[in-house]
Each structure stands twice: as structure tokens, then as C-alpha cells.
N, C-alpha and C positions, 0 to 999 in steps of 0.2 A: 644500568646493570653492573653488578660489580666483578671482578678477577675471577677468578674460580679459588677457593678457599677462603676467598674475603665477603665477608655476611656485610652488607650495608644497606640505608634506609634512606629515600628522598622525602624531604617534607617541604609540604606547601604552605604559602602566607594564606594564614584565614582571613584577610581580604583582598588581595587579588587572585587571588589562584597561583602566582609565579612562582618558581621556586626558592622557599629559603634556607634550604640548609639540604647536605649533603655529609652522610655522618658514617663511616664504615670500621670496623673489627679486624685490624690487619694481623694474623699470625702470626710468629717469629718464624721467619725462613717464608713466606708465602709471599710471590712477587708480586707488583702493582704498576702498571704501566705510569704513572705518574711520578713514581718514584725512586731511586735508587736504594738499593738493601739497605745502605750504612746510612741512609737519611732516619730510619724507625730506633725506636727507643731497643734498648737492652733486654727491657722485660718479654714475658712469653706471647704477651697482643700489645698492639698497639690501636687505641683507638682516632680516628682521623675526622675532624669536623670540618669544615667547609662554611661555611656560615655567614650571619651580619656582620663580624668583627674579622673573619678573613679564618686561614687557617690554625690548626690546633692541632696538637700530637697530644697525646695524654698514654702512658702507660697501663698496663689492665694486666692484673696478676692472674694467677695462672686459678684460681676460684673464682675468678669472676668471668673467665672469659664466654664458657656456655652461657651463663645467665644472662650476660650482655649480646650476644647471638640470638638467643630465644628472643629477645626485646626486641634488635633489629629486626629480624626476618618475619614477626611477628607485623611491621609495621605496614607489610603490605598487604593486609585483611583488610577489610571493611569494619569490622567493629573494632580494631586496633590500630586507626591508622596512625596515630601519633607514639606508639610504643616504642621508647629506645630515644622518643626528640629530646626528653631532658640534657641528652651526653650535648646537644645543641645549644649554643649562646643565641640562638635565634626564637626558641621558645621561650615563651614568657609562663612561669608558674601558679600564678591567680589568675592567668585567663583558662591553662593548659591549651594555649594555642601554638603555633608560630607564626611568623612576622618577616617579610624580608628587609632587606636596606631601605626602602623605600617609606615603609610604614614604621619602622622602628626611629624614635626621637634621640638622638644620642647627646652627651654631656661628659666629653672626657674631661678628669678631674686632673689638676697638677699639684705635685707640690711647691715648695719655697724652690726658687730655680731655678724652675721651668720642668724639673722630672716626672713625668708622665708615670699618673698613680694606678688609675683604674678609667674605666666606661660605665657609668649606668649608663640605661634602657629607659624610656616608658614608650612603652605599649600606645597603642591605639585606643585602646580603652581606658588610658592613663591610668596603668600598674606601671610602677617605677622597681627597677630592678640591678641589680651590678650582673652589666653583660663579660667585663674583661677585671683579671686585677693582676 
């Protein structure tokens, strides 16, 4: 469950049931036991993913925040459970499922160097995807 002012959504691996992703809507000025104030982005929300690739802060301008709200909180119905997992690297988009560490195949790509480019994904059902870039 999340803070109070913070709308978030837990999603499950469609094949074991465990959790894979954890994905919350943090307001600007609304506090989070995880985090400190001046850790959140500048913008009006900050969105927060938890996920197969680790964490993620992402900014959420000040029109998108209700409609990204409405997504999360929406994720806890039964005919909506997945609403809102897109903001997740743990869902995979030709399946519309999610997937945890476990069942996700990774392939971090590098360049000349050694410098670390991006992550695909494939799925379990082998969709191949870019999890990180």
C-alpha cells in the first residue's frame, strides 16, 4: 500500500504469481518513507518504478498526472489489473503481461569500450523488447 497522497500499483509475473514490479505517482511535496524530498525529480509528480531492471524516477508533467493516477489506482480491479504496468520495464508489450527477474531473459548490449548501451528483454513467450536504454 502506498503513502497517502502517493496512488501506486503492484504487478504480478504472469507466470509465477511473484511480484514484478512496483510502480507509484509521487507528487511534488508529498513524502515517501523510502525516500528523501530532494531524491524526486523537479517536475509537479514523479513517477517511481521498482522493477526487473531496478529502480526508475521518471518526471510526469503536471497533465499527465491525474491520467497516470486514474491508470494506477485503476490497477487494482479485476477487469484492470494490468492498468498503469506499461510506466513498468517489467511488462512486456506483445504479450500485455508482466514478468519478474526470473522469467525475463536479459542481453545487456555494450558499446566499443565497454560502455553500457541498453537491456533487451524477451519474454517468456519469446517477445524480445528494450527493457533499459
Amino acid at each position: 500500500m502506498s503513502p497517502p497522497g502517493i496512488v501506486g500499483a503492484v504487478y504480478v509475473c504472469a507466470e509465477c504469481g511473484e511480484e514484478a514490479a512496483v510502480v507509484e505517482l509521487v507528487p511534488r511535496g508529498a513524502k515517501h518513507p523510502d525516500f528523501e524530498a530532494d531524491d524526486f525529480l523537479s517536475a509537479p509528480g514523479t513517477l517511481v518504478s521498482r522493477d526487473v531492471i531496478g529502480e526508475r524516477m521518471t518526471a510526469v508533467e503536471e497533465a499527465d498526472l491525474e491520467p497516470i493516477a486514474e491508470r494506477l489506482a485503476a490497477a487494482g480491479r479485476a477487469d484492470t489489473p494490468l492498468s498503469g504496468a506499461e510506466h513498468s520495464r517489467s511488462f512486456c508489450p506483445e504479450r500485455r503481461a508482466c514478468y519478474c527477474q526470473e522469467h525475463w531473459k536479459f542481453e545487456p548490449v555494450f558499446e566499443d569500450g565497454g560502455w553500457y548501451d541498453c537491456t533487451y528483454g524477451t519474454c517468456p513467450r519469446g517477445h524480445r523488447t528494450m527493457l533499459d536504454d
